[in-house]
N, C-alpha and C positions, 0 to 999 in steps of 0.2 A: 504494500500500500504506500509506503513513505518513498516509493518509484517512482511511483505512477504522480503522487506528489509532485516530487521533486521534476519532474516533467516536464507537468503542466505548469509548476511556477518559472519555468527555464525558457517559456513557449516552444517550448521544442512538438509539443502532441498539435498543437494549429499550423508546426511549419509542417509536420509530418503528412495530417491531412491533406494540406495542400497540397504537397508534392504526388502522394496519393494519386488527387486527380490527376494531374500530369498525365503519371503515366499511365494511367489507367485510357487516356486519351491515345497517347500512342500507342497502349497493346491495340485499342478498337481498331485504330488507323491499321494497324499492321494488320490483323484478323480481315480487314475490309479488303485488303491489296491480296491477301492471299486468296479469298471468294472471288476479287475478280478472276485472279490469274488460273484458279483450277475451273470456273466459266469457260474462259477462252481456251482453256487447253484442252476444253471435252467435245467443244461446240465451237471449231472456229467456223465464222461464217467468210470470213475473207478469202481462204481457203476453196470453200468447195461452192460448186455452183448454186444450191440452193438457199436465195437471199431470204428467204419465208421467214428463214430461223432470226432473222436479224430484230423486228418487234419483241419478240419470243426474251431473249437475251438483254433485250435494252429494258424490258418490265423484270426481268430476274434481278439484273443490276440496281436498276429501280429498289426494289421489294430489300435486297441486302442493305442499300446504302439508307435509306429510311429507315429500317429497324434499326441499323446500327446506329445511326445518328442518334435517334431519339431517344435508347438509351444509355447512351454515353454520355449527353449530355444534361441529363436529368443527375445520375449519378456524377457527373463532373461539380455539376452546380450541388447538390447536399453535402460532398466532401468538402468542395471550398466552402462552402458558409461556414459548414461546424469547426476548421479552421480555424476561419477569421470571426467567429464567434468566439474559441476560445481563447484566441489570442487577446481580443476588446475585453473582454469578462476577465481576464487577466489583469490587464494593465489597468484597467479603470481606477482598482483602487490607490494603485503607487502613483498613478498621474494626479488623482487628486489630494494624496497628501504632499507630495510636491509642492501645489498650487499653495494648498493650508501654507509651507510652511514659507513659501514667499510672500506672500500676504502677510503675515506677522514678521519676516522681517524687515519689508518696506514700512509698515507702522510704526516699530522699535525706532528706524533711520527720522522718521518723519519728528520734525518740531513741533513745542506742545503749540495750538491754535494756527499749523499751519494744514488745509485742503487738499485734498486729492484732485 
């Protein structure tokens, strides 16, 4: 537990996430290039005379590059958020005692009756 702590105080678990998506993006990318290439390497139409196959091919490509998109990019976008969720939830609290503690020491500097 005091890991898993020590982590998330480090933001190391929202850069993780991030990166996460990443590559979770590029495996997609890669997966997508390999369904084209085993497509065309069963069904070239360029190849042989019958262009029939060619709609046939361009809606399979279709139907791969759609699914795939769509959820790669669902799961790209909840990885980065919970990320950069935990990273914000993190810092909030040391950026505002920050804040506290220069506010009290611009006051301490300030003369007595003079204005901000």
């Amino acid at each position: 537990m005091d890991t898993l702590t020590n982590l998330i105080e480090k933001h190391e678990v929202g850069d993780w996430c991030k990166r996460a998506a990443w590559v979770l993006v590029i495996i997609n990318l890669f997966n997508f290039f390999l369904d084209f290439y085993s497509l065309f390497s069963q069904n070239n139409p360029f190849n042989s005379s019958n262009t029939s196959m060619l709609p046939s091919m361009v809606s399979q490509l279709l139907r791969l590059f759609l699914g795939n998109v769509s959820t790669t990019l669902f799961f790209f976008f909840i990885l980065y958020a919970a990320g950069t969720i935990l990273n914000h939830m993190i810092a909030k609290p040391e950026e505002e005692e920050e804040e506290e503690e220069e506010i009290e020491v611009e006051q301490e500097q300030m003369l007595p009756g003079q204005v901000q």
